[in-house]
N, C-alpha and C positions, 0 to 999 in steps of 0.2 A: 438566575440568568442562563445558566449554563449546566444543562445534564453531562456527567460523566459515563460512559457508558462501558463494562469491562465485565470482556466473555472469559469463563472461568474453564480450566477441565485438566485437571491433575496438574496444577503447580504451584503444591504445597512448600516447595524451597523459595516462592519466587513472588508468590501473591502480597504476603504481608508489606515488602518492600515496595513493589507496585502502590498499592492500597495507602500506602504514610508518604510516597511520595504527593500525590494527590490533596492529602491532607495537609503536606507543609503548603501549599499552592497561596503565596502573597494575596491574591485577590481571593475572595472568598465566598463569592454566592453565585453556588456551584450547589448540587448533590451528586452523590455516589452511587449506582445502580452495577449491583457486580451479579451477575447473570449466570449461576453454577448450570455449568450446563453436562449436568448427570457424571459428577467425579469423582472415581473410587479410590481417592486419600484423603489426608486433612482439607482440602484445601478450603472447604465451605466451612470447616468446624473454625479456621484461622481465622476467617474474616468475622463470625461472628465475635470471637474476642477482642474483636476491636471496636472499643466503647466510644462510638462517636454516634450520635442522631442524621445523620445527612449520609449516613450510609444507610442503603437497602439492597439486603440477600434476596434474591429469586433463586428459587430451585425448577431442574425441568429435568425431563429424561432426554440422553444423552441427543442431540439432532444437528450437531456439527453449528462451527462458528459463526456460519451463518444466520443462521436463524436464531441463536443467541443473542447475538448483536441486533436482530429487529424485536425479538422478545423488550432487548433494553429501550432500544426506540417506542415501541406500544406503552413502556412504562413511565416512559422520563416525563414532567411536568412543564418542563423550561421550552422556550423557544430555540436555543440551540445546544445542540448532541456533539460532545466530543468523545471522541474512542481511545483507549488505552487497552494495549495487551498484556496480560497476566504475566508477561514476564520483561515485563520493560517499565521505563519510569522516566517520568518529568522532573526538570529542575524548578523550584520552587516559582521560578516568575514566568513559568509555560501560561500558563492562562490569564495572567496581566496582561501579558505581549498579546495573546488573542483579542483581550478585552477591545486593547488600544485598534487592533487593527479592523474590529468589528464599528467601532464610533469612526474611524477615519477614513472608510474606505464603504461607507453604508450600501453600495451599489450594488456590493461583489453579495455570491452568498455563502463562502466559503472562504476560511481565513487559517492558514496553517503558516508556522513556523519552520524553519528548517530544521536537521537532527545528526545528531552522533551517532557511530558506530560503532558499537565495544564488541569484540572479539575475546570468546574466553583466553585468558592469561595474555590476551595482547593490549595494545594501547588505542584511544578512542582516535576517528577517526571522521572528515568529514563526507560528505557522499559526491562522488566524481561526476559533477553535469556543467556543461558549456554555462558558466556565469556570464561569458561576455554574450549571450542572445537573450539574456533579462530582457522585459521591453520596459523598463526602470531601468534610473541612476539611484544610485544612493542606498539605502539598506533594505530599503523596502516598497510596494508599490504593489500595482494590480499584474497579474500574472495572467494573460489573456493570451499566451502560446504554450502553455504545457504540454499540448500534442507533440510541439515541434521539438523542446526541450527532453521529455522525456523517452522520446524512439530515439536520441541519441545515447546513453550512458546510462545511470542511475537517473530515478527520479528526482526530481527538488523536495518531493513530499509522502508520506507514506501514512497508513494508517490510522498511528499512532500522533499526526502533529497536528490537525487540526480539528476544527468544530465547523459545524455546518448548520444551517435552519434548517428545522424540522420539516417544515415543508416539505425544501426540496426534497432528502432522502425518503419521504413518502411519495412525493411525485412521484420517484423513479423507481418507485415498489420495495426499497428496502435492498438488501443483501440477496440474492442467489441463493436461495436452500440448493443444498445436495453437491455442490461446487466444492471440491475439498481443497484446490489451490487454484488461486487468484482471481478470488470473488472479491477481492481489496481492489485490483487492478481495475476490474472492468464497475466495480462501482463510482471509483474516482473517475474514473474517462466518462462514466455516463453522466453523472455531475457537472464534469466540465462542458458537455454541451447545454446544458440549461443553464449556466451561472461561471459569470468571473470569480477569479481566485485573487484572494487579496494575501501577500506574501511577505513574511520577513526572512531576512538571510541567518537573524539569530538562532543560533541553533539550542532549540530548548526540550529536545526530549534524546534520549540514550535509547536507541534499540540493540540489544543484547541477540549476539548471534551464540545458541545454542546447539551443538551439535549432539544432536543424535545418533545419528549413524544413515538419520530418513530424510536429511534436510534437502537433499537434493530433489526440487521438483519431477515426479514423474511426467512421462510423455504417453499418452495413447493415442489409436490409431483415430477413436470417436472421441473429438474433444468438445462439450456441448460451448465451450468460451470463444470457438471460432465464430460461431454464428452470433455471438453477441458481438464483437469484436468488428467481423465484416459490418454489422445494421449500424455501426457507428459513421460508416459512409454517406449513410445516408443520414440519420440523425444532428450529426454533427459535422453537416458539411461545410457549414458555414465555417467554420474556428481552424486556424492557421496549424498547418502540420499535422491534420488529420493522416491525408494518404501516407504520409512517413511511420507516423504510429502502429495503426493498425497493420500496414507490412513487416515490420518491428516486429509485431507478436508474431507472426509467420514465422521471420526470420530465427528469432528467438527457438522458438519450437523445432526448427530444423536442426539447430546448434543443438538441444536438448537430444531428439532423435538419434545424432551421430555418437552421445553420451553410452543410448542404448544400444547401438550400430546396429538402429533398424535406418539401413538409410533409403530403403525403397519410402518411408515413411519423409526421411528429410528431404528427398528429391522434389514429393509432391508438395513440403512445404514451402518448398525454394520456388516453384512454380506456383503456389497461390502469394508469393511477397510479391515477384517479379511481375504478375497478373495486374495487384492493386498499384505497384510506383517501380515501375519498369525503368524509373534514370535515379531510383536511389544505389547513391557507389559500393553501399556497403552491402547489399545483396550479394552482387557479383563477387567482392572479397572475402564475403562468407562460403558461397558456394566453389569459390577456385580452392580455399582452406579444404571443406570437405572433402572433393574430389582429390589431394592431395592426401586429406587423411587413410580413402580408403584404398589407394595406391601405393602408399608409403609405409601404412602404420604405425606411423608417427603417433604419439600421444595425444589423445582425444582431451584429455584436459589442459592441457598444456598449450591447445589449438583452441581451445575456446577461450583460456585466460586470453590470448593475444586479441581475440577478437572481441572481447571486453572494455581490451585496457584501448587497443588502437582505433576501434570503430564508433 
């Protein structure tokens, strides 16, 4: 029923956990498609040592997660594709709760669960978004404003929570090759204009925040995800809270820019938000931040947590 699909590339501490989390999974007709995509440690030799038939190793030369993840798609058998990253894990009734929400909610084509956040040496955590603009009572329900939900806070959903029909993800061409951060983002929003999202509040998957030292999103001056980003205007004009979103990324990008203090870079990104939704409040509060920051000196991070935690 259900393809697993899991892009591999140097996380030899972290796949085999991943990979048994999968495999403890309550409900069980599922396969496992773990997609090495060109990694110079164990990581592929792990997975082969794990004696289960419903898993299958791809090998490919290295071409970023992208295209990993549609590699798994060309491969998977099932009519629906769920995603797991090599360094995160399901609790064992993740894919029951999809099953259940896949028969109850037949309309939607995408059914994700909510999710934990574990922070090395800290404690798990849930993800910070307006519960009360659900457009559901009760634990669970169709999820038909994500736009709206998601340009406020954290997402309700990432990567990692849900399964999708194969279809659509073909509709929509698959993943962004060449996109090295947040070809997740704009392939869930492009989703959500072709198809309802059918949603529980339980939270059945742990995303492991790993520091590097890289985890911090870069900013450039040529970002090819605006212009996917802006077409959502037009694609998904019909769906509630678009114009809030896609000035979100803007916005976002600005916040990211003053990280770099290139802010000739954040000015123009405060002028392409204020362009697409010119009466959202939180532009403005973002940009009187900025202008403060570079007036003041104030701490660039410490200006961004607040506009995090308060916007």
């Amino acid at each position: 029923m259900i393809s697993v699909v899991i892009p591999l590339w140097n996380k030899e501490a972290y796949i085999e956990r991943c990979v048994r989390s999968v495999l403890a999974q309550t409900f069980g007709d599922f396969e496992v498609i773990v997609v090495d995509d060109g990694s110079t440690d164990q990581s592929a030799a792990i997975v082969r040592q794990i004696n289960d038939n419903r898993i299958r190793l791809i090998t490919q030369d290295n071409a970023g997660v992208s295209a990993a993840r549609n590699t798994g798609i060309s491969h998977a058998l099932y009519p629906y594709i769920a995603f797991l990253d090599a360094d995160d894990e399901w609790e064992p009734h993740h894919l029951e709760v999809i099953r259940h929400l896949i028969e109850a909610f037949p309309s939607c084509g995408l059914f994700s669960t909510c999710y934990t956040i574990q922070k090395e040496g800290g404690t798990k955590t849930t993800p910070d978004f307006p519960k009360d603009k659900l457009p559901f009572r009760g634990s669970e329900g169709i999820l038909d404003n994500y736009y709206e939900i998601a340009s406020d806070t954290n997402a309700p959903l990432n990567m990692n929570t849900f399964a999708v029909r194969k279809e659509l993800i073909e509709q929509i061409g698959g993943f962004p090759v060449g996109i090295k951060s947040g070809e997740d983002l704009i392939t869930i929003a492009r989703l959500h204009a072709i198809c309802d999202f059918a949603y529980s509040l339980q939270p059945t998957t742990t995303v492991h925040l790993i520091y590097t030292g890289r985890n911090r999103r870069p900013v450039s001056e040529e970002e090819p995800l605006n212009a996917c980003f802006d077409a959502l205007l037009t694609t998904a004009r019909h769906r509630k809270g678009i114009r809030s979103y896609v000035s979100s990324w803007h916005k976002n990008r600005m916040v990211r820019a003053i990280y770099a203090k290139n802010f000739r870079l954040a000015f123009k990104e405060f002028f392409r938000a204020f362009r697409i939704h010119p009466f959202q409040r939180k532009i403005y509060i973002a940009f009187t931040l900025t202008c403060f920051s570079v007036l003041s000196g104030k701490d660039l991070y410490s200006i961004n947590r607040f506009i995090k935690r308060k916007l």
